[in-house]
N, C-alpha and C positions, 0 to 999 in steps of 0.2 A: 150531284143533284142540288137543285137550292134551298135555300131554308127556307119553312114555311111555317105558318103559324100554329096553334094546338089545336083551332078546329080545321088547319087544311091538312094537319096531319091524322084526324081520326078520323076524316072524310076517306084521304086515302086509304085505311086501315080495312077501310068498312066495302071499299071497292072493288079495289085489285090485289094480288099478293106485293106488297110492300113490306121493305127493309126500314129502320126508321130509328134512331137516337133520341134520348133526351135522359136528362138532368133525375138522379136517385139522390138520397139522402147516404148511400156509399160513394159507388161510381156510377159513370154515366153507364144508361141500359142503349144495348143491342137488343134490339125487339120486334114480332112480325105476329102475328093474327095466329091463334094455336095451333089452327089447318096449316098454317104455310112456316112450323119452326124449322122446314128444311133449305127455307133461305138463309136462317141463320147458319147453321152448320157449312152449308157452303160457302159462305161469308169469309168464316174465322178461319174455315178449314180443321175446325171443331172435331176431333175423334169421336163415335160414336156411343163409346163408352162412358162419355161428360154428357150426362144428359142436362136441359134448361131446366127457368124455374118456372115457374106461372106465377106472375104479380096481378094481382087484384087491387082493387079500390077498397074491399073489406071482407072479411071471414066469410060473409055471407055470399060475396061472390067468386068466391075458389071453393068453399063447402060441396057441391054438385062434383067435385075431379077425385073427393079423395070418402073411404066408406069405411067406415069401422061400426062397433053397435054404439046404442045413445049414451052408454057412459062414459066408451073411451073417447066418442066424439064430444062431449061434453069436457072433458078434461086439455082435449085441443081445444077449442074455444076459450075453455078458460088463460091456457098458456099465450092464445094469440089478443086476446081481452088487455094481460099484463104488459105484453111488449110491442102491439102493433098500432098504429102505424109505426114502426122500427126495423132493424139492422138483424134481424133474426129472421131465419130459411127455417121452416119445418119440413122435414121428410117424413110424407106419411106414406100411408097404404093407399093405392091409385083406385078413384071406381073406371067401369068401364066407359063414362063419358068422356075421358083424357083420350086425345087425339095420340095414336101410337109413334107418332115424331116426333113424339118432344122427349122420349126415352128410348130410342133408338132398339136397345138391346132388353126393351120389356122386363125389367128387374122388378115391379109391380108397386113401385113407389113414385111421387111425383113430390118436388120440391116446389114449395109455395112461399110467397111472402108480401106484404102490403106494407110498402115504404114510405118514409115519412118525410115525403116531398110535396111542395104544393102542385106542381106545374105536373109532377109522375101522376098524384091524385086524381087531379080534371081530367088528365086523356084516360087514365082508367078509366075513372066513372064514364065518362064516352064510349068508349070502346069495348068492355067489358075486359076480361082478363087479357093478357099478351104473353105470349112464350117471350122470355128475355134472360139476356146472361149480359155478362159485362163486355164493353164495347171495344174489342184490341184483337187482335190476330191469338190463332190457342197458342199459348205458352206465353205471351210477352206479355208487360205489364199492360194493366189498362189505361186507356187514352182519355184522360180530363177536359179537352177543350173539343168548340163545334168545329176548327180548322183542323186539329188531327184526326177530328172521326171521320169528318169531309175527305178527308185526304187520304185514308186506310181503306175505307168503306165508300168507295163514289157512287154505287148506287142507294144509299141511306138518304132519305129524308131525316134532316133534323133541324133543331128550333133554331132560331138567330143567336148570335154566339152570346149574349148579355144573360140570358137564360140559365146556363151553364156555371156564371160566376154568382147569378143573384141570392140564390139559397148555398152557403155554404155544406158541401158535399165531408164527410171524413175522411174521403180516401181510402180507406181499409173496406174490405170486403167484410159482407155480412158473417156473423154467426152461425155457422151450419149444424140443425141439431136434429136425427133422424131417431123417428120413433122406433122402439124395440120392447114390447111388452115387460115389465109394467114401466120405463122409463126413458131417458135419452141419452143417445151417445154423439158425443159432441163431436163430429168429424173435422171442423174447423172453428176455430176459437176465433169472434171478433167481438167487438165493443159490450155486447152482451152475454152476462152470466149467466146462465139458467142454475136454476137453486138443486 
């Protein structure tokens, strides 16, 4: 597919079911409209027991996917207040507006995060949330440039390749920290600590 620009890509986003790349503050996102994260999965070839994440623009716009009462929601807010826009995934408790494809096997949680990218930023705020995982075939590492996502992924829309290099990326996958009453358990350690 050819690159297109960040509003021919939330145009698409907003249209048809499209496949689509771009640029995170980890690795590049693999990402499709939350209705359709079953393009992803067959994309990667994604086991259905790796559920996606939902990236948002801000707390305010993943808040509606996940339900707890006001104070444990208040205590997420605060968590996502200290480190977001950042390299930290919350796994929280799913409400019923989470599209059932983006967790295949219903485990009643949904992993969320709002990355601190400028170019990820804009197409969220466009688009609203995106089911997204990292952009490489399941199992292999992930793919950094818009010629090997082009070339893995031929039906992905993604940005022109200067995109890709202009915000330096860290390469390391985000921090995964899944909530468990009263606190977290870190399922994957990345860049960020949680105290």
């Amino acid at each position: 597919m050819p690159q297109v620009s960040l509003s021919e890509m939330a145009s698409a986003l907003a249209s048809t079911p499209t496949l689509v790349s771009f640029p995170t503050d980890t690795v590049p996102a693999l990402a499709a409209a939350p209705a359709q994260a079953t393009l992803i999965f067959e994309a990667k070839r994604r086991p259905p027991e790796k559920p996606l994440i939902l990236m948002g623009a801000a707390f305010e716009d993943l808040a509606p996917y996940i339900q707890g009462d006001a104070e444990t929601m208040e205590s997420w807010q605060a968590i996502a207040q200290q480190h977001w826009p950042g390299q930290l995934t919350l796994v929280l408790p799913t409400s019923p507006l989470t599209p059932p494809n983006l967790n295949p096997l219903n485990t009643g949680t949904l992993g969320i995060r709002v990355p601190n990218h400028p170019l990820a930023l804009e197409l969220l705020a466009q688009t609203g949330p995106l089911a997204t995982t990292s952009a490489n075939l399941s199992g292999q590492p992930p793919l950094t440039t818009a010629p090997e996502i082009a070339s893995t992924f031929p039906a992905a829309l993604t940005l022109p390749s200067n995109c890709y290099q202009s915000t330096p990326s860290s390469g390391q996958p985000s921090t995964v920290a899944k909530w468990i009453a009263p606190g977290w358990e870190i399922l994957r350690q990345g860049k960020i600590h949680l105290q």
